[in-house]
C-alpha positions as a Markdown table, in Angstrom:
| # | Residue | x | y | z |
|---|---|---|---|---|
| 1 | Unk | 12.5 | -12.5 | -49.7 |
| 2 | Unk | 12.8 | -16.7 | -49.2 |
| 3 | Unk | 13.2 | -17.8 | -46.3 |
| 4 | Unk | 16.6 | -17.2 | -44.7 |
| 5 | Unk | 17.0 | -21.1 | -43.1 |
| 6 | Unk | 19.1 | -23.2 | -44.9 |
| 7 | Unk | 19.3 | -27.3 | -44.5 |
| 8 | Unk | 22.1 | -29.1 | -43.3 |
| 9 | Unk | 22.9 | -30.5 | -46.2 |
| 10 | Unk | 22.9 | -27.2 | -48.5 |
| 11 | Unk | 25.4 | -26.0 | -45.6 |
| 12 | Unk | 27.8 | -28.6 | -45.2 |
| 13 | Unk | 27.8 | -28.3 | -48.8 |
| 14 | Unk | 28.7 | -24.5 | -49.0 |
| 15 | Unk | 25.5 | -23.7 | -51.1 |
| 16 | Unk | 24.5 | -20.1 | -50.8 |
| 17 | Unk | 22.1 | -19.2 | -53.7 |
| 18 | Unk | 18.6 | -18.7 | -52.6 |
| 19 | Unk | 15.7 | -21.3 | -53.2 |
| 20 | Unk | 13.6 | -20.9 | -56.2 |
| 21 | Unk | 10.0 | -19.5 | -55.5 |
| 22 | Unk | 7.2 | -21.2 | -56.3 |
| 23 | Unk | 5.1 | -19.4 | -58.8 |
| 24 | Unk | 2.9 | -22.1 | -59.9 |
| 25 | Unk | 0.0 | -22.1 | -57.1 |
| 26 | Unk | 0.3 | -24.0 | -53.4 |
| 27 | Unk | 3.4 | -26.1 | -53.4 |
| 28 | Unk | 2.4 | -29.2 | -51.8 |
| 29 | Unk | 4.8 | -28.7 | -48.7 |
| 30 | Unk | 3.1 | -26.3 | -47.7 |
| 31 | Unk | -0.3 | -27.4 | -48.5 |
| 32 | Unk | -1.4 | -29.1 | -45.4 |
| 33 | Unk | -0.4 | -25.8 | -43.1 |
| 34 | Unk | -2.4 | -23.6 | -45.6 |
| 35 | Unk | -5.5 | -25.9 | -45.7 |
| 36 | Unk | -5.6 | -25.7 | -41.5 |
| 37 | Unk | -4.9 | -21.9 | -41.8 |
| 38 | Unk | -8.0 | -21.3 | -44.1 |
| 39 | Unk | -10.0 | -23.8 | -42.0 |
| 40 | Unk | -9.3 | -21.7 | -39.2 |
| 41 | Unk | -10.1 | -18.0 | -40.2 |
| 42 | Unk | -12.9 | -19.7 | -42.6 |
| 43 | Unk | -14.5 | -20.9 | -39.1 |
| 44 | Unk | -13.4 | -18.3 | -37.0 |
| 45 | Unk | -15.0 | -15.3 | -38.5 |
| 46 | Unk | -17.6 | -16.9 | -40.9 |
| 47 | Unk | -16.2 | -16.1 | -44.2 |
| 48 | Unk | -17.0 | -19.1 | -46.2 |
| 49 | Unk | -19.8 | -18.1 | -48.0 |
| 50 | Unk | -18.5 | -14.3 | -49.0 |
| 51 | Unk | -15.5 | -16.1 | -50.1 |
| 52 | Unk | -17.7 | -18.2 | -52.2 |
| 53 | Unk | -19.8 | -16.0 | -52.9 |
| 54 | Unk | -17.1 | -13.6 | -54.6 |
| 55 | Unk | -15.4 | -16.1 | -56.2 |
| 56 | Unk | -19.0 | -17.2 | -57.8 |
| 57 | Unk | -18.0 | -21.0 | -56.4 |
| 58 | Unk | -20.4 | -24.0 | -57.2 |
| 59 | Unk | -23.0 | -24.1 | -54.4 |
| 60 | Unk | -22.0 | -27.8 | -53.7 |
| 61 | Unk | -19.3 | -25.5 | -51.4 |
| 62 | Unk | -22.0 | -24.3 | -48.9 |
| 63 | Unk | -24.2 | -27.3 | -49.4 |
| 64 | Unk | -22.0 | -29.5 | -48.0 |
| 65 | Unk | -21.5 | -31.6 | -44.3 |
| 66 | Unk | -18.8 | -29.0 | -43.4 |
| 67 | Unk | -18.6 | -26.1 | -45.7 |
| 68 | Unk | -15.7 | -24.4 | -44.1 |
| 69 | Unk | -13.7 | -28.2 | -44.9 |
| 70 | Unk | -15.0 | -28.1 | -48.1 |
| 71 | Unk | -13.9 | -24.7 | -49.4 |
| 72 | Unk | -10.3 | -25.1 | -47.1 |
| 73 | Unk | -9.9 | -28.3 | -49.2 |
| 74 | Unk | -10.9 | -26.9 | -52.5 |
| 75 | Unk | -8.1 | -27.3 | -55.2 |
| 76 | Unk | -8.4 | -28.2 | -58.9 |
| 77 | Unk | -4.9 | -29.0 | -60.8 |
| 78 | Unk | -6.0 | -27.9 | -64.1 |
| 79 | Unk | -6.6 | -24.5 | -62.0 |
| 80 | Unk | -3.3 | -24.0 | -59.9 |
| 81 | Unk | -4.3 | -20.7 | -59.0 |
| 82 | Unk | -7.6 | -21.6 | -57.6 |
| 83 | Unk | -6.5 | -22.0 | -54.2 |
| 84 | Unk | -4.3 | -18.5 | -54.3 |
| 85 | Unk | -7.7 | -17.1 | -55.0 |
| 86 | Unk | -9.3 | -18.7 | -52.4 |
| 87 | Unk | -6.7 | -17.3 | -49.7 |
| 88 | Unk | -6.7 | -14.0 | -51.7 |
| 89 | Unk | -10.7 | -13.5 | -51.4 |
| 90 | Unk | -10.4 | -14.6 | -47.8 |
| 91 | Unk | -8.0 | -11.6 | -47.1 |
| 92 | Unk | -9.7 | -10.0 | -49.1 |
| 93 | Unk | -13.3 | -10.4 | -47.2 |
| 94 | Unk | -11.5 | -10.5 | -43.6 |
| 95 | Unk | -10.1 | -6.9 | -44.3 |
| 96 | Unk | -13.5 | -5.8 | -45.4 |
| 97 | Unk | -15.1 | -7.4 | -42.4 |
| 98 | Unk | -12.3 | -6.3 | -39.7 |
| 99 | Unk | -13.3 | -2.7 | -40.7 |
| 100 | Unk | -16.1 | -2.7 | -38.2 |
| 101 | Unk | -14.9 | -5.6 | -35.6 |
| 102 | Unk | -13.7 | -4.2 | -32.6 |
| 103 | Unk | -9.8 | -3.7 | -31.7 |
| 104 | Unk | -9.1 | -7.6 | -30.4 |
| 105 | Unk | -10.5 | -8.8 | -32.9 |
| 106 | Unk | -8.5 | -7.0 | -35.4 |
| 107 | Unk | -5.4 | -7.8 | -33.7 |
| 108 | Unk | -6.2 | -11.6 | -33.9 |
| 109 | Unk | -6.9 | -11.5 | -37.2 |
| 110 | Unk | -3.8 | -9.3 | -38.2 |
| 111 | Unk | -2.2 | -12.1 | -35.8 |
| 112 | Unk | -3.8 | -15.0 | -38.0 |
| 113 | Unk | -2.6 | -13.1 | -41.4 |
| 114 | Unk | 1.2 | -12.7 | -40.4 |
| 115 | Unk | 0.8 | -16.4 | -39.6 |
| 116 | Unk | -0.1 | -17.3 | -43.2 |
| 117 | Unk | 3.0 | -14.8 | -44.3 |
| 118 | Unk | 5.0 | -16.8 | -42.2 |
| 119 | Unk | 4.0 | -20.2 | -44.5 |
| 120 | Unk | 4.1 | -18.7 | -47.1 |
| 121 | Unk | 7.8 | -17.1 | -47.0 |
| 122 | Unk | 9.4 | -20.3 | -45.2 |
| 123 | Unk | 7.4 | -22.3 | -48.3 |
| 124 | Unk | 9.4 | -20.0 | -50.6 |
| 125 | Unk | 6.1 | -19.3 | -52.5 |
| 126 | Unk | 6.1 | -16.7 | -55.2 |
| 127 | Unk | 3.5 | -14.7 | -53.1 |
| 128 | Unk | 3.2 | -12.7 | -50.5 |
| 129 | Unk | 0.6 | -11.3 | -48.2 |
| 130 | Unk | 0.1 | -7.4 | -49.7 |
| 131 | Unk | 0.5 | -4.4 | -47.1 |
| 132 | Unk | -3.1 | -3.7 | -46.4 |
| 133 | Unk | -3.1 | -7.4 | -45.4 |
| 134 | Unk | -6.3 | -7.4 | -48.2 |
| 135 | Unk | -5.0 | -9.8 | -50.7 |
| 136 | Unk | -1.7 | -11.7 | -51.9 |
| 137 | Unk | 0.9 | -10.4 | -54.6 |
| 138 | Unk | 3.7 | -11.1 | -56.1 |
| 139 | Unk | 6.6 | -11.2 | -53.8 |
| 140 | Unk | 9.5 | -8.7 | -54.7 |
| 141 | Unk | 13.1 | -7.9 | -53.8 |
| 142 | Unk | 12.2 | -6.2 | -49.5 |
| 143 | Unk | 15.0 | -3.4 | -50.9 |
| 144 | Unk | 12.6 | -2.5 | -53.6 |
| 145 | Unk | 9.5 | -3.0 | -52.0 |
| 146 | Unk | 10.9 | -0.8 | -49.1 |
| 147 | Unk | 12.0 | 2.1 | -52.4 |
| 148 | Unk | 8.7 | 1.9 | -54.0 |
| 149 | Unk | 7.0 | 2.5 | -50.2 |
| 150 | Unk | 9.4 | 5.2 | -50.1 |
| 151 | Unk | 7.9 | 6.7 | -53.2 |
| 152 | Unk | 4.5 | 6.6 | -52.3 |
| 153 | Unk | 5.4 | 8.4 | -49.1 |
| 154 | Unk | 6.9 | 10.8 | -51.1 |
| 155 | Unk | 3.8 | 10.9 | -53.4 |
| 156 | Unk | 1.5 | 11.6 | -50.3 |
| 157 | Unk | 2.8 | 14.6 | -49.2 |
| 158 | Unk | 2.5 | 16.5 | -52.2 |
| 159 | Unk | -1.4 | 15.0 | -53.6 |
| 160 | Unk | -2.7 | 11.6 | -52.0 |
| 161 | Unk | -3.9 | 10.9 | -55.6 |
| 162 | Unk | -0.6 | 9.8 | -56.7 |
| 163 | Unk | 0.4 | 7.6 | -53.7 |
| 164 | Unk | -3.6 | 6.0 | -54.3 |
| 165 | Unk | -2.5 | 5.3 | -57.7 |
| 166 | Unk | 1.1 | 3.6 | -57.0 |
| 167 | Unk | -0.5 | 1.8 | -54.6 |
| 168 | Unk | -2.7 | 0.3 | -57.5 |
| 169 | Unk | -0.3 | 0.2 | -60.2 |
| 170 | Unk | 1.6 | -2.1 | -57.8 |
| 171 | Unk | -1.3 | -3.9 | -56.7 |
| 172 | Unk | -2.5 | -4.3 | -60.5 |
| 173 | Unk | 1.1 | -5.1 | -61.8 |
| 174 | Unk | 2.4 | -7.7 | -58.6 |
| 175 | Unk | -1.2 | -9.1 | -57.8 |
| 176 | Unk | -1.9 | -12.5 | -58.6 |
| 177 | Unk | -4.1 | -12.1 | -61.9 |
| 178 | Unk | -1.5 | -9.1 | -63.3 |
| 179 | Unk | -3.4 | -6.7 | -65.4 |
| 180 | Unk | -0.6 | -4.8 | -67.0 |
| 181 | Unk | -2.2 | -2.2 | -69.3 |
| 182 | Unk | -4.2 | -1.2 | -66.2 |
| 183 | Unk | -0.7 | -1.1 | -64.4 |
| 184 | Unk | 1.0 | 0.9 | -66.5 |
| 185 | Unk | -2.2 | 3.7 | -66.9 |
| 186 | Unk | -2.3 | 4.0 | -63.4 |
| 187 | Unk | 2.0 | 5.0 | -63.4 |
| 188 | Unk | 1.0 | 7.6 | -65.7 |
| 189 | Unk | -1.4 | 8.9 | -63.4 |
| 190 | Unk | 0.6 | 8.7 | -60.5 |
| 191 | Unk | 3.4 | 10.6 | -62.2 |
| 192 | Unk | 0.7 | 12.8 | -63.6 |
| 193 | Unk | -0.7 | 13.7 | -60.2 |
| 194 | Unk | 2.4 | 15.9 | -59.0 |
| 195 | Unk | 4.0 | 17.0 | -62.6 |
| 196 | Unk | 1.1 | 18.6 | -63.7 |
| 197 | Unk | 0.5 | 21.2 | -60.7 |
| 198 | Unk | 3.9 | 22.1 | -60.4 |
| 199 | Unk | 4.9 | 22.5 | -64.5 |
| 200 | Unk | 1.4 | 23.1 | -65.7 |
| 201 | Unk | -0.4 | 25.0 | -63.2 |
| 202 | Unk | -2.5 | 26.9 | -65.4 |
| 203 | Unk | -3.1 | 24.3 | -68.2 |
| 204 | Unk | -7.2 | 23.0 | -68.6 |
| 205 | Unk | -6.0 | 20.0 | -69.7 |
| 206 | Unk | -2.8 | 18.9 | -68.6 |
| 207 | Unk | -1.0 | 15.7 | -69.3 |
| 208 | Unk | 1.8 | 13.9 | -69.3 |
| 209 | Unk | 3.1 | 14.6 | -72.7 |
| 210 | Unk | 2.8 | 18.1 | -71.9 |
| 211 | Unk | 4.6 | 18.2 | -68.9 |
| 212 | Unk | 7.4 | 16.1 | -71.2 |
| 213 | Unk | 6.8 | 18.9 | -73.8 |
| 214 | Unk | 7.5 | 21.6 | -71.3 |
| 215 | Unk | 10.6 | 20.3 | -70.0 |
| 216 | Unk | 12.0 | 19.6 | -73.6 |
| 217 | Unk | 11.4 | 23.0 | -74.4 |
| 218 | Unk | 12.3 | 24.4 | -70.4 |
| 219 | Unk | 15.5 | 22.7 | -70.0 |
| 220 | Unk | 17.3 | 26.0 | -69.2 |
| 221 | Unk | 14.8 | 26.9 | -66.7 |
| 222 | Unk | 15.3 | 23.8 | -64.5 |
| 223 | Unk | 18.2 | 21.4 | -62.7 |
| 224 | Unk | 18.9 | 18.4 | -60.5 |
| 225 | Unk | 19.6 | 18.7 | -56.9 |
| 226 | Unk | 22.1 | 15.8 | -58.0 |
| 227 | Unk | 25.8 | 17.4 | -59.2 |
| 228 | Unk | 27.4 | 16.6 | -62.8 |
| 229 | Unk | 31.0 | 15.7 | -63.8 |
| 230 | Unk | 32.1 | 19.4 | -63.3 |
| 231 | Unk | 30.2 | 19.4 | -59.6 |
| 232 | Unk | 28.0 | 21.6 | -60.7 |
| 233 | Unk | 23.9 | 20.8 | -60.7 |
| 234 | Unk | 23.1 | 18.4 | -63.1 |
| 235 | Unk | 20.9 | 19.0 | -66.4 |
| 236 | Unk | 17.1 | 17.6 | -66.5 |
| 237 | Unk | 17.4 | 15.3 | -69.7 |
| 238 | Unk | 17.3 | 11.8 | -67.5 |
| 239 | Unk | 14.2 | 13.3 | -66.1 |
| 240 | Unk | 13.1 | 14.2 | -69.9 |
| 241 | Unk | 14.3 | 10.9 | -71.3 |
| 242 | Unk | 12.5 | 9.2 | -68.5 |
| 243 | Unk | 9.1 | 11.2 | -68.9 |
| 244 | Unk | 9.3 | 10.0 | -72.4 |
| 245 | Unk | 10.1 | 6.6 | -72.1 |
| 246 | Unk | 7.4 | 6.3 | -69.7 |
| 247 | Unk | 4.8 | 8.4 | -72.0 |
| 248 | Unk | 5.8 | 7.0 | -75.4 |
| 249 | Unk | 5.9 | 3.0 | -74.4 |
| 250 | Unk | 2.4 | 2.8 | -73.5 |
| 251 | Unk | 1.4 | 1.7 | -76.8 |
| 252 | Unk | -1.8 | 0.9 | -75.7 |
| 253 | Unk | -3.4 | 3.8 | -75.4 |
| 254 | Unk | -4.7 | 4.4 | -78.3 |
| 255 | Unk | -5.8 | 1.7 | -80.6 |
| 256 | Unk | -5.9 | 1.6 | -84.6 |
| 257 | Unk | -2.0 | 3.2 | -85.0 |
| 258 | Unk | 1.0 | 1.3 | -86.7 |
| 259 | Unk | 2.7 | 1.0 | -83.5 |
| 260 | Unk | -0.6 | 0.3 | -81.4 |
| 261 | Unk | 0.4 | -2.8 | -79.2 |
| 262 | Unk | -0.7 | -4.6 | -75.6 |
| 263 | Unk | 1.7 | -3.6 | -72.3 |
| 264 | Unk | 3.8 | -6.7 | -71.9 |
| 265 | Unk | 4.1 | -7.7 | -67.9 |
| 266 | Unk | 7.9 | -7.1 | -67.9 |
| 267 | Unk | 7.1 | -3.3 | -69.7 |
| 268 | Unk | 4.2 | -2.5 | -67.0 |
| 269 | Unk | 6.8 | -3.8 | -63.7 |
| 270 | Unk | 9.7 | -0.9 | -65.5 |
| 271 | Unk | 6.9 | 1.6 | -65.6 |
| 272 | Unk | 5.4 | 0.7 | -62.3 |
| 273 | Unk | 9.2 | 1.7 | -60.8 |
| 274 | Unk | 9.8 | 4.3 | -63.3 |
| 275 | Unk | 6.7 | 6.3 | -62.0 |
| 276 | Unk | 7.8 | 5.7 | -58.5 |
| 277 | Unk | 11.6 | 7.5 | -59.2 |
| 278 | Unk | 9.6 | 10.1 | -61.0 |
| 279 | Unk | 7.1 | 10.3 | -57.9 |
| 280 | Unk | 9.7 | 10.8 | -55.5 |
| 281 | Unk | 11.9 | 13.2 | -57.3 |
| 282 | Unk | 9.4 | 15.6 | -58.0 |
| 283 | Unk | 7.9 | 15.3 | -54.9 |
| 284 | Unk | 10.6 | 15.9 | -52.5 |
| 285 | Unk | 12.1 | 18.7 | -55.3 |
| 286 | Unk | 15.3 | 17.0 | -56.6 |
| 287 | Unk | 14.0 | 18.6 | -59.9 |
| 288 | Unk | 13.9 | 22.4 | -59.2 |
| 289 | Unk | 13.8 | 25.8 | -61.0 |
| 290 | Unk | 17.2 | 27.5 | -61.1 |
């Protein structure tokens, strides 16, 4: 979500579509503010040389007069991204770190994070602090984000493996270096992690193109909590169709086939919510045995 302020001008004038994000690194509005922030938490809990240290940063960084400055100042333009991965290792290290501090400390640097989130949403910047507070992502639609949390709730309650691996898949598909083939493996999983118990209970090896397979072949056996035309329960084929869209498009999994081909980014973000429907239906038992 952008920032909700609008300038005088853009209201006098009756504008009402929302400001464009800024996808391509630290806009330079906000620059300034996010170089003091990372001075500050760089100073304040001593994470300049894990930062630089993960990141694998010339040692110039921590040989210099003021390293803290030095790594807060860091940018490259042939590397946009550079500083996002500087902010992202520093929550990334601070989380890590805050695991053992005591509680005010915690609640100074939670204090300091939703500060940056602040800059960063009233910048309109393309990212966004993630929910652990342990790294930046891709900001979303909140309505979405808020479905997708939903869905790993949902996942939770029914095996704590398939709300880990939404949590990735989102991480892995939204996060600043996108990886999408690992994004769209890890919806499988998820989805995988509460169909296979409950449709293949018995099976040694169960995936999700047998749980697609049993369903094809079990649609008498099964409805939708959600009512048809005639108000009657509905039939499972979306919940087929959907099984096999999300089994058949990842084209990746195997390599050497006619049809073998690398998840795009735009086909890993519709899996990524695909699994999370699935997730939740299954979960909470909107697909159930008649």
């Amino acid at each position: 979500m952008t920032s909700t302020w609008r300038r005088l001008s853009d209201r006098l004038a009756g504008k009402t579509e929302p400001e464009p994000l800024w996808a391509d690194g630290i806009p330079d509005h906000i620059s300034v503010p996010i170089r003091e922030w990372l001075w500050d938490v760089l100073q304040s809990y001593g994470m300049t040389a894990p930062v630089a240290v993960r990141l694998k940063l010339p040692s110039r960084i921590l040989e210099s007069r003021d390293p803290n400055a030095a790594l807060a100042h860091l940018d490259d333009r042939a590397n946009p991204m550079l500083r996002l991965d500087v902010i992202d290792a520093t929550l990334g290290c601070l989380q890590q770190a805050l695991q053992r501090a005591p509680a005010y400390q915690r609640q100074a640097a939670l204090s300091a994070i939703r500060q940056l989130e602040g800059i960063l949403r009233e910048g309109d910047s393309a990212f966004t602090v993630s929910q652990d507070y342990g790294g930046l992502e891709r900001r979303i639609d909140e309505t979405l984000h808020a479905s997708y949390d939903k869905a790993v709730e949902s996942g939770a309650s029914k095996a704590q493996a398939a709300a880990e691996h939404l949590r990735a898949a989102f991480s892995e598909v939204y996060g600043i270096h996108p990886d999408p083939s690992a994004a769209y493996s890890r919806a499988i999983k998820a989805v995988e992690a509460v169909a296979n118990p409950l449709f293949l209970p018995n099976s040694p090896e169960p995936t999700l193109g047998a749980v697609r397979s049993t369903l094809e072949q079990g649609r008498n056996k099964y409805e939708m909590v959600i009512a048809d035309r005639r108000g009657a329960p509905a039939n499972i084929d979306a919940v087929v169709a959907m099984i096999s869209l999300l089994w058949h498009g990842q084209r990746d999994r195997h390599e050497g086939g006619p049809t073998s081909a690398p998840v795009s980014q735009e086909a890993a973000e519709a899996a990524v919510h695909a699994s999370a429907v699935l997730v939740q239906w299954i979960s909470t038992g909107a697909i159930r045995k008649k």
